[in-house]
Structure formats: structure tokens, C-alpha cells
N, C-alpha and C positions, 0 to 999 in steps of 0.2 A: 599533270605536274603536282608533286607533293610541296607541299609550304612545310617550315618547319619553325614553332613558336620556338622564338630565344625567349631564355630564361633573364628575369627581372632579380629573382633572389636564385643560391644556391645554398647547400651544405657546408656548414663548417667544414673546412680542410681537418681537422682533427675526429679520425673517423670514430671517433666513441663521444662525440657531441652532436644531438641533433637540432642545432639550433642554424638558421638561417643567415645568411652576409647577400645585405640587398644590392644591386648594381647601381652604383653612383654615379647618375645620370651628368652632373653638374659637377666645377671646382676642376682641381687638379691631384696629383698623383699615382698609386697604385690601387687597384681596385681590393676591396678585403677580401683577403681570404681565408679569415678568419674571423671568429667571432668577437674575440675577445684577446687580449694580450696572455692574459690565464692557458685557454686555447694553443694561443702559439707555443709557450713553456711549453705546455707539456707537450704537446707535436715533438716536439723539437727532444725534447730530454727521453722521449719514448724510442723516436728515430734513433739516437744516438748510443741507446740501451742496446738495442736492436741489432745493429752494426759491430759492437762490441762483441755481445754476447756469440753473434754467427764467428768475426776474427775468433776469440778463446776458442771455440768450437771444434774449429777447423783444424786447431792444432791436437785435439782429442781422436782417440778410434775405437768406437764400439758402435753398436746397432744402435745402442739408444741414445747416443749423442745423434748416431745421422736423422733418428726421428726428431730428435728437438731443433738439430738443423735444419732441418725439410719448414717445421715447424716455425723458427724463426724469419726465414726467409721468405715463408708465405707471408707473415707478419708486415714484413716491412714492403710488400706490392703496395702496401695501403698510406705508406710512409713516403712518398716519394721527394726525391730532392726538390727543394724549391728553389728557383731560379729568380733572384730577387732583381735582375738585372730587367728591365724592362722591353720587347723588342724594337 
């Protein structure tokens, strides 16, 4: 049988920061997933760049809009929505 370590710290949710959000053993509410409020901004104003930029996109038609679409949309796999609602 394999065991499998859980993680104590993880990655900034904001994938261009490599700084750590440790797991809040004690207390109450959301656990971070983020480093920093800095962090979330920009998550969040990147994401929404993101989303923008692929809408305007889509109403475009040449080769090299479908690359920067292809492009955008890879982008934002790493953006994904966050569900602030807790389960």
C-alpha cells in the first residue's frame, strides 16, 4: 500500500510567484491561497485580462489571432476560477 505525504505548505495560487502559503493548522476560516493580497490583485486582474482578451479575440478572424487565442487560453488553464464559497 502506497502512503501519500499531504502537503503542510503549498504554492502561491498566482502562478508567476514562487513563494509558499503554509497550511493553517489552528483558528478559523479559509485556508490561503495566496501569499499575499499583492498576489491575489494581480491573480485576479491577470485572469480578467485573460478572459477579455480571448472575448475581443473571438470576434477577430485571421491565423494569427487563432495563435494568440490558442495562446491566451493556454494562459489562463493556470488562472482558474476560484470558488470563495467554502464546501
Amino acid at each position: 500500500m502506497r502512503t501519500t505525504t499531504i502537503p503542510t505548505a503549498l504554492r502561491c495560487m498566482n502562478p508567476t510567484c514562487s513563494r509558499m502559503c503554509d497550511f493553517r493548522a489552528h483558528g478559523s476560516g479559509r485556508q490561503a491561497l495566496f501569499c499575499s493580497g499583492t498576489c491575489r490583485a494581480a491573480y485576479k486582474r491577470t485572469r480578467e485580462s485573460l478572459i477579455l482578451e480571448i472575448n475581443a479575440r473571438k470576434l477577430r478572424d485571421s491565423a494569427v489571432t487563432d495563435v494568440v487565442l490558442a495562446n491566451a487560453r493556454w494562459a489562463l488553464i493556470h488562472y482558474p476560477e476560484l470558488n470563495d464559497r467554502r464546501p
